[in-house]
Each structure stands twice: as structure tokens, then as C-alpha cells.
N, C-alpha and C positions, 0 to 999 in steps of 0.2 A: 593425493589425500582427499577426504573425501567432507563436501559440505553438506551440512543437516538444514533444513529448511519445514520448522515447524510448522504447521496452518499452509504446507506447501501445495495445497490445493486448490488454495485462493487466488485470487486476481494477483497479487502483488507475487508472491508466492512460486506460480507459472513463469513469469516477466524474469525473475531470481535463476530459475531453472531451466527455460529457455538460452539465456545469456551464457549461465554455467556449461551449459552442453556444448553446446557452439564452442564455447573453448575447447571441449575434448576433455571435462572435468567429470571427474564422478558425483551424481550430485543424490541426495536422500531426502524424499519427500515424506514428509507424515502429517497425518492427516484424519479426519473423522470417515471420508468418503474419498476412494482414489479420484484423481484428476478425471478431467472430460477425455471421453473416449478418443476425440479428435486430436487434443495434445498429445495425448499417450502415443498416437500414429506418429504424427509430427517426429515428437522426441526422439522413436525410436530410427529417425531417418540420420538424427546428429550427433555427430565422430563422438560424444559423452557418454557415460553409466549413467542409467539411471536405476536408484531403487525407490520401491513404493512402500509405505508401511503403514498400516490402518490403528488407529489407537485415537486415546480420548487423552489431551493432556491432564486432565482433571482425574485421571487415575493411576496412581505413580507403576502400577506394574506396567503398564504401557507403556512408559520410557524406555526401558530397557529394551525394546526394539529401533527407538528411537538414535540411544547415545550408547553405540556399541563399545566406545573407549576409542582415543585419539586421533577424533577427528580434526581438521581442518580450523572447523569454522561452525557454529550452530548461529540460525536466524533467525529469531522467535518472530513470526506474524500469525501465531493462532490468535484470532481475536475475533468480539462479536463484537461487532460494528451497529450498535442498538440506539433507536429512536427512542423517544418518550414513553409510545407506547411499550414497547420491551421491557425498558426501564421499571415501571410498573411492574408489571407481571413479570420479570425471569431476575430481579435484582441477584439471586443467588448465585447463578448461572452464570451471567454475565462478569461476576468476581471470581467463579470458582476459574473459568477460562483464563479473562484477562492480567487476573492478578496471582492468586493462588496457583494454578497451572503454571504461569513464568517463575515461580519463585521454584517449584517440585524441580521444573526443567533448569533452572541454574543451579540449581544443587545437583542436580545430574550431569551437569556438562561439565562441572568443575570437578568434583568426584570423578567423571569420567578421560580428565586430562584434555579436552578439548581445547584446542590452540585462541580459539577469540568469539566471543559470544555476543551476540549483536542483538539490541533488541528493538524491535519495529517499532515506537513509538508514532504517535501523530498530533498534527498542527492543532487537531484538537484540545492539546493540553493546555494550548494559551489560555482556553476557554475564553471569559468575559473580556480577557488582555488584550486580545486578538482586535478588538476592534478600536482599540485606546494608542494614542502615538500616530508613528509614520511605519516602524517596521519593527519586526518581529524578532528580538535577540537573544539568543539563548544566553547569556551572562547576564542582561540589562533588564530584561523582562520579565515582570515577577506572573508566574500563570495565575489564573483565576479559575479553574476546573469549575464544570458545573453540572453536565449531564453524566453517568455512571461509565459511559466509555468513556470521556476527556479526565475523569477522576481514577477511575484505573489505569490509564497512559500515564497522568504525571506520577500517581506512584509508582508503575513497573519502573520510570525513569531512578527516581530516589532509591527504591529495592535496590537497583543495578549497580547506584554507585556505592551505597553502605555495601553490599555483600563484595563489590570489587575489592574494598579495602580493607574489609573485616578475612574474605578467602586467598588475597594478593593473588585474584585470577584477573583475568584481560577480557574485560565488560564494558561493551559503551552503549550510548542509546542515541537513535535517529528519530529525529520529528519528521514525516513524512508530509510534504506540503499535498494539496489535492490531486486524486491519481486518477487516471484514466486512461483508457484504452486497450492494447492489445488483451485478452483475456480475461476481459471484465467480462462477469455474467451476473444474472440473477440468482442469490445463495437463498436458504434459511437462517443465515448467521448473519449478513448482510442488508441492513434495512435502507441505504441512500445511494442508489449507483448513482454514479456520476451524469451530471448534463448532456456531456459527450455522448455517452452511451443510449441515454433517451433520444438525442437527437438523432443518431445514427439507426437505432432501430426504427425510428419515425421514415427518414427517409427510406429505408428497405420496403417499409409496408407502405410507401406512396400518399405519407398522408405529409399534411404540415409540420415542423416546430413550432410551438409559441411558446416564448418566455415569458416568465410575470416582470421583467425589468432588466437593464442593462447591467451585468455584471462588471467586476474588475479581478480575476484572482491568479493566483501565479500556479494555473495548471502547471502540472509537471504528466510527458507524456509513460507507460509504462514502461520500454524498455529503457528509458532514461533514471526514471528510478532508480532499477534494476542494478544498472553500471554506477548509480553514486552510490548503492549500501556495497555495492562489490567492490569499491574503490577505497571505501573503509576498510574493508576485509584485507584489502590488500598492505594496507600503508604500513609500513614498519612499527612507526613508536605513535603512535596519535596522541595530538597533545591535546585533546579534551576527551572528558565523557560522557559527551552531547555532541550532537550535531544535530541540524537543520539538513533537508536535503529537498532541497526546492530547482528550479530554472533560472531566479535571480529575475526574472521577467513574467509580466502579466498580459493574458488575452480575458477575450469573452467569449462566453460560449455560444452569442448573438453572433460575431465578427468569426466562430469556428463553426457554427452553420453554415453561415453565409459564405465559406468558404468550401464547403463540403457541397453547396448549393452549385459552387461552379464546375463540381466533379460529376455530381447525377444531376441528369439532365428533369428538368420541372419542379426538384426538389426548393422548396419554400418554407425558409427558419427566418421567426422576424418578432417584434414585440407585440406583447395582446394589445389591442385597440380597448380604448376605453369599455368595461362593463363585461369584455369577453374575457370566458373561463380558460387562461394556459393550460397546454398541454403537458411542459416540462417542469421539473422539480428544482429548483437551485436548495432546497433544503434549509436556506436560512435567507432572512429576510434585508439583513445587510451583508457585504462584502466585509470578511477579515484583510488584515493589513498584512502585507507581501513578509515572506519570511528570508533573515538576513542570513548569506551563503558564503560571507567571507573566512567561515571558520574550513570550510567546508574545500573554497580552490585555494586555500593556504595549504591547508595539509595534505591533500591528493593533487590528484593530475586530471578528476572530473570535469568536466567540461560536458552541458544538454549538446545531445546530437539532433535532435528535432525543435524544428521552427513548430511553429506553430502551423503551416502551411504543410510541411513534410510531416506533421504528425494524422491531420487529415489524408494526407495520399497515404500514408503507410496502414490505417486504420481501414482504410475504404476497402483497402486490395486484401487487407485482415481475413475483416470480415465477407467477403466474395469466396476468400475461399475456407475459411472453417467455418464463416456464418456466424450468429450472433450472439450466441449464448444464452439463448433464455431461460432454459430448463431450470428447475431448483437441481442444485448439486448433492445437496443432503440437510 
């Protein structure tokens, strides 16, 4: 049977499809703009189906290439992932995708008998919460949304569970803690890739990392992601409709430099010296509080497969051989 994987073009998206294939699974990507020409090779090397479909979720005839009728599983991560400036200028945009777009597409998937509809949320939604307490619960913790993507995450959250109860369909939501690596690239819909990813391109082009200060966050690497939303997907009766999908553990991206420094030879990731201008972005100015993952190994059998150290090796040899991703995708 076959999984839908909305925004399946994105970073998160590939990671989903990648993992899917490998099993030998049929998997349906849709998307604005098809995948990188380099995936597309990859994929077609692994024992899985893959279909492609181009559409805009913000146009309901679009769907219907989308949600043929019973499938598997639908994965909603189309989303625009927008900074201040976006925010500003595309406010329409940014709801018509994030918000309006997930609701056309759960009315399709449930209308279309789809077995389990999962929607990509992110740690985002704590908004102002995120930084108050010790850790981050989906039960205990009331969000404070603030910028227009964290305020469209916690509503597709709420959307998910009224229309669960109101369609008596099988609807849950994942707060995706911070993601990075295998198939992160530079998008037009994407305004903050990850540290990782700055670090990483820095080292290829031979110059320094510099950070503006020491982080703490509980990276999660991509294919680890991947195998928690697919682990929901898989679990029989899931007793919530939320989850967190984090590592349960924090690094920095100073200590995943400096660990990537011992792979390529002269590479140099370190903190700015007083008055010098960073190179890398952390995107915000303190560290949010680690998000809690006991809902998460109660109910599945996920378990992170990457250290923090194995997510550098496996990153490194990534990008060697499909490179780095810079291109805008669309």
C-alpha cells in the first residue's frame, strides 16, 4: 500500500522517502517542484515505487492527483518555513499552504479512505513556551505561538484533532524537534536551514565556521526523524494525538563542528572572538528547552540510531557523494 508524502520534496520529506523505499515500499511524493535530480537517481536504485506528482496544495483540483483513494498513510509536510521577513510580505501565502492547504488535504484523505494521516508539525509551536521550564510536554505545556509558521503548526495541530473527532478518521500530529542533515538544501519556501548544514557547506568551500555563542539543542539527525514519523505510522492504536519526535538528547553545533573538524582535514568551527562578525546562523538568540519523548518510546519501538558523532560520518560521506544542496528547488 502505498504512502503519500505531501511537501515530499522537502528536506524532511526525502529523509520520509528515502527510508520508505529502502523498505521496498511504494511511496508518492507531491510537491510544487519534483525532487533533486540526484535523489531521483538514488531512489531509483531502491527495491521501492516511487511516484512523483506536481501540484500546489493550495488548489483543491491538485489533490486529486495527490489522494487517489486508499492509501496507506498521508504525511502532510508541505509547509513554508518563513522568517519575519516572509511573514511581512507572504502573510496570505504562508496560511494559504500551512493552514488552509492541510485542512483541503484532510478532507481529501479522509473522503479518500486513507488508513492514517499524520501531520508534520514543529517544536515551533511552543513558541514563547519553549524557552520557560525545564522540558517541553506536550500535555503540560501550554504553546505560546508567535511567529506565522509557529501559529500555523499549533493550529494544523488543533485542526487535526477537532476534524479527527468530528470525521472519526485516524489523525495525529508530530512536533518535529530541530532537523538536519541528509537532504537539507537551500529552497524558496525555506528561510533557516539548519547550523549543521551552514557548517557543512563552510567546511566543503575550505573556509571557517564561526558561531555567535554556544548552543544546547536536542538536534534530531534526518533519517532519525524519518523512522520516528514512520514509527507512528506503523503503531497499531496510538494513544495520543500528539507526539514530540525528538532524540531525548542535546549537542551543539560548536561540539558537531568540532567533530566534523576531525573528519576534514584543516577544517576550523569555533566561537566568534569578541567584535568578530559569525559566519553561521543559529536563528535565534537563546536555546529552546529539549522536547519530552516519553510519549513517543511508550508507544513505538523508535529508538535515534545516530550519535551525534555517527550523524557527522554519515553526513560527510552524504554529501561527497550527492554534494550539498545549494540550488533553490523552486
Amino acid at each position: 500500500m502505498t504512502t503519500v508524502v505531501m511537501g515530499g520534496a522537502g528536506f524532511v520529506g526525502l529523509n520520509i522517502a528515502e527510508t520508505l523505499l529502502g523498505r521496498g515500499e511504494t511511496v508518492r511524493l507531491f510537491d510544487m517542484g519534483p525532487p533533486p535530480e540526484e535523489a531521483l537517481a538514488h531512489f531509483a536504485t531502491l527495491p521501492g515505487t516511487l511516484e512523483v506528482e506536481i501540484g500546489d496544495v493550495s488548489q483543491k483540483a491538485d489533490l486529486a492527483r495527490a489522494v487517489k483513494g486508499g492509501e496507506r498513510c498521508l504525511i502532510y509536510g508541505a509547509a513554508i518555513t518563513a522568517g519575519a521577513e516572509r511573514d511581512a510580505r507572504e502573510p496570505e501565502r504562508i496560511l494559504a499552504v500551512n493552514l488552509t492547504g492541510f485542512l483541503d488535504t484532510l478532507r481529501a484523505a479522509h473522503e479518500g479512505g486513507v488508513g492514517r494521516i499524520i501531520n508534520l508539525s514543529s517544536s515551533a509551536a511552543y513558541g514563547a513556551a519553549a524557552f520557560k521550564g525545564n522540558i517541553l510536554d506536550e500535555g503540560e505545556t501550554t504553546p505560546e505561538p508567535e511567529s506565522l509558521y509557529a501559529i500555523t503548526k499549533f493550529a494544523s495541530e488543533r485542526v487535526t484533532r477537532r476534524m479527527a473527532e468530528l470525521w472519526a478518521c485516524d489523525a495525529l500530529s508530530v512536533r518535529l524537534s530541530g532537523v538536519f542533515g541528509r537532504w537539507e538544501r537551500v529552497t524558496s519556501v525555506r528561510d533557516t536551514p539548519s547550523p549543521h548544514y551552514q557548517i557543512m557547506k563552510a567546511a566543503l568551500a575550505g573556509e571557517e565556521a564561526i558561531l555567535p555563542r554556544l548552543d544546547a539543542r536536542d538536534w534530531i539527525y534526518g533519517p532519525d526523524v524519518a523512522a520516528g514519523i514512520i514509527a507512528l505510522r506503523d503503531v497499531e492504536r496510538p494513544s495520543h494525538r500528539l507526539y514530540n519526535i525528538s532524540k531525548g538528547r542535546t549537542h551543539s553545533a560548536l561540539a558537531w563542528g568540532e567533530a566534523l573538524g576531525r573528519e576534514v582535514q584543516g577544517f576550523v568551527c569555533r566561537l566568534a572572538a569578541k567584535g568578530e562578525v559569525p559566519t553561521i546562523d543559529l536563528h535565534v538568540g537563546e536555546d529552546r528547552k529539549p522536547l519530552a519523548v516519553e510519549r513517543l518510546f511508550q508507544d513505538t519501538p523508535f529508538r535515534p540510531a545516530f550519535t551525534m558523532e555517527g550523524s557527522v560520518t554519515d553526513y560527510h560521506a552524504f554529501v561527497r557523494r550527492f554534494g550539498i544542496g545549494s540550488a533553490l528547488a523552486y
